[in-house]
VOZAGU-87592 format. One record per residue (C-alpha): residue in three letters; x, y, z. Coordinates in steps of 0.001 Angstrom, whole numbers. Each point is the difference from the previous one (the first is absolute). Layout:
BEGIN
@type: ALA&xx: X&yy: Y&zz: Z
...
! end
This chain:
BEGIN
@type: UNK&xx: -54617&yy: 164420&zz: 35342
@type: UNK&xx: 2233&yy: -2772&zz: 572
@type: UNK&xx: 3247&yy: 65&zz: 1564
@type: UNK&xx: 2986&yy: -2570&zz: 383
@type: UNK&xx: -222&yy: 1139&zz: 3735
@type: UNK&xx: -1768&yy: -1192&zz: 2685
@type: UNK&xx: -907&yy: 2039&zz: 2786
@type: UNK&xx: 1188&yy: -424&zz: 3734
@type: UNK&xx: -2402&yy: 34&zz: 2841
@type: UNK&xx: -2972&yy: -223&zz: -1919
@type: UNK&xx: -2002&yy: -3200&zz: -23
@type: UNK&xx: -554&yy: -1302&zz: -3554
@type: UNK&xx: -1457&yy: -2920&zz: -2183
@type: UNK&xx: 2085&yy: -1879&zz: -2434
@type: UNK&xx: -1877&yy: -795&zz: -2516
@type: UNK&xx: -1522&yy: 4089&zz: -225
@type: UNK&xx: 4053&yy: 1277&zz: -290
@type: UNK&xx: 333&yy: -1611&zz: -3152
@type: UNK&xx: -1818&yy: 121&zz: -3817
@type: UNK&xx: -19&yy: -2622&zz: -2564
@type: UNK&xx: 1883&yy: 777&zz: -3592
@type: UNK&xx: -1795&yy: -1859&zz: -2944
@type: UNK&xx: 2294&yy: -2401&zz: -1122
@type: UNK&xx: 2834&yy: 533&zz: 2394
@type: UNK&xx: 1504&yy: -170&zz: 3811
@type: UNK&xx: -18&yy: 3006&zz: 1990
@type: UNK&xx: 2637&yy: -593&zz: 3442
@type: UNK&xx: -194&yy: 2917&zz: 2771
@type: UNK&xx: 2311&yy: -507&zz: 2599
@type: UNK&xx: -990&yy: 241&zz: 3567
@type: UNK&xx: 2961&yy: 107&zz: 1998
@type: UNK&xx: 3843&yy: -1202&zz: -507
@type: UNK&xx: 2291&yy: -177&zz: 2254
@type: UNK&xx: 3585&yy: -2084&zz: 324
@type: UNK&xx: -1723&yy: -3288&zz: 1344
@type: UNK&xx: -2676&yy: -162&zz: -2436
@type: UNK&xx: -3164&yy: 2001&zz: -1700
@type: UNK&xx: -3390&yy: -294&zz: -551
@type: UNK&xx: -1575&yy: 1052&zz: -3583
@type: UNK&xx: -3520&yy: 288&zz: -1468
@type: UNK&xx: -1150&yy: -1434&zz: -3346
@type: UNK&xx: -2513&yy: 210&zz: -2292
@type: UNK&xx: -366&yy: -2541&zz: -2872
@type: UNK&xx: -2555&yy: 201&zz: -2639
@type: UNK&xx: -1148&yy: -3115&zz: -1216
@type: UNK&xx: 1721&yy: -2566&zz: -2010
@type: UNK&xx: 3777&yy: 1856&zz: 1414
@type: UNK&xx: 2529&yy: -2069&zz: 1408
@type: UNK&xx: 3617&yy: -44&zz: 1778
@type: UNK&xx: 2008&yy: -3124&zz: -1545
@type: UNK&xx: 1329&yy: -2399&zz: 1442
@type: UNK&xx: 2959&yy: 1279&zz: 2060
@type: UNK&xx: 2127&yy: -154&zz: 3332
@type: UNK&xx: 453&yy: 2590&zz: 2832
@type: UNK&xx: 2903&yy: -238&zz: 2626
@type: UNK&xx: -2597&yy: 832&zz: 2570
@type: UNK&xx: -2853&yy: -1591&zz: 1494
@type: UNK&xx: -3230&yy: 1924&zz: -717
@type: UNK&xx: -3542&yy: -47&zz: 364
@type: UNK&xx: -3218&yy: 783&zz: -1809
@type: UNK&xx: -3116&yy: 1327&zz: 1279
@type: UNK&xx: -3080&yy: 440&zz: -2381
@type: UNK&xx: -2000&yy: 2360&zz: 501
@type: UNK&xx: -2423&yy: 297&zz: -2868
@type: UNK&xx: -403&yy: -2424&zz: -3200
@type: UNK&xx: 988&yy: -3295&zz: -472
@type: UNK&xx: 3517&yy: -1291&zz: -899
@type: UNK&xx: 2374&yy: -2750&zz: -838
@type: UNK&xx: 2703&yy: -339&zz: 2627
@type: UNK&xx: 2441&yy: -3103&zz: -1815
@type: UNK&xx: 3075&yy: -733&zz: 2834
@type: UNK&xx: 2638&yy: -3036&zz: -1226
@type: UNK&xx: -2747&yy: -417&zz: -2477
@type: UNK&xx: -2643&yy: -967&zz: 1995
@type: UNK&xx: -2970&yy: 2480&zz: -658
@type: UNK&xx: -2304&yy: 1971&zz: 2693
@type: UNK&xx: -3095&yy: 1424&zz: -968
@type: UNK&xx: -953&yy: 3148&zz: 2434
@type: UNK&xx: -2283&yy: 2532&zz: 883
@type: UNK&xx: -534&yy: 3014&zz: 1728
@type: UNK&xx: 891&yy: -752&zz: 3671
@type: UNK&xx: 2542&yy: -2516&zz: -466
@type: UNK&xx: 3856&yy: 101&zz: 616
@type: UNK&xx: 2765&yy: -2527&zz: -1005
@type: UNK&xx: 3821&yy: 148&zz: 469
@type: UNK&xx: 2521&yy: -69&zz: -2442
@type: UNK&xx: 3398&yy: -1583&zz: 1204
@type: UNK&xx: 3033&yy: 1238&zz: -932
@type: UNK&xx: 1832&yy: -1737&zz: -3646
@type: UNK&xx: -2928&yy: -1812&zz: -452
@type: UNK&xx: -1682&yy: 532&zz: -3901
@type: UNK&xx: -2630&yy: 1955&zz: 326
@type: UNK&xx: -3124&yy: 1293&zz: -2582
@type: UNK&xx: -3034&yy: 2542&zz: 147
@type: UNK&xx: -3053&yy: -469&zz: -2295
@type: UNK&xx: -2735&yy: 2443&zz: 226
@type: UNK&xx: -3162&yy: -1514&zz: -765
@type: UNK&xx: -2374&yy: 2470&zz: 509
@type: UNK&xx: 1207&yy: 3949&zz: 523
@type: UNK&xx: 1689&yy: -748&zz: 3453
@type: UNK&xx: 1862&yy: 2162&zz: 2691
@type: UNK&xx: 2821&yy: -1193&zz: 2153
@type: UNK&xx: 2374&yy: 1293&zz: 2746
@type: UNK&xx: 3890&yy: -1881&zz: -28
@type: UNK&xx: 1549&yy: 227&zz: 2931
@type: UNK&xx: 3664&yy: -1324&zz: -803
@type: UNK&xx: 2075&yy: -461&zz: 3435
@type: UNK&xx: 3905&yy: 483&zz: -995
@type: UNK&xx: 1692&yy: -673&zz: 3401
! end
């Protein structure tokens, strides 16, 4: 059974801690804390985030699937394995293009 809770001390793999929803996003968060967290998503294919801004700076880490990462409108195609940053009030877009799975680590201070 899946919980929003991940468990301390006890090594884990991201992309096991998290299940796919046809036709949706599924976000578990991993930790938060006052200078920043670190979720877990799950998109299934064909999802997206629009277009938005963040006050943060925050990065991406796939770690199953392929995706569209678009930053100030220039777009990065990525697979498993591959990490990008995210600055802070800059536009920002995710396309999934197959069923993917990402962690977001968003740094706040």
């Amino acid at each position: 059974m899946e919980t929003n809770k991940f468990n301390n001390r006890k090594p884990f793999i991201f992309r096991n801690e998290i299940d796919y929803s046809e036709g949706g996003i599924v976000s578990k968060r991993v930790l938060e804390k006052s200078a920043g967290n670190v979720s877990l998503f799950a998109f299934d294919q064909g999802q997206k985030l629009s277009e938005h801004t963040a006050p943060f700076d925050a990065m991406i880490q796939v770690v199953e699937g392929e995706a569209e990462i678009v930053i100030g409108g220039e777009p990065n195609r990525m697979t498993a394995g591959e990490t990008i940053i995210m600055p802070a009030n800059i536009p920002h877009a995710v396309n999934s293009i197959t069923r993917f799975k990402m962690v977001l680590t968003m740094i706040k201070a």
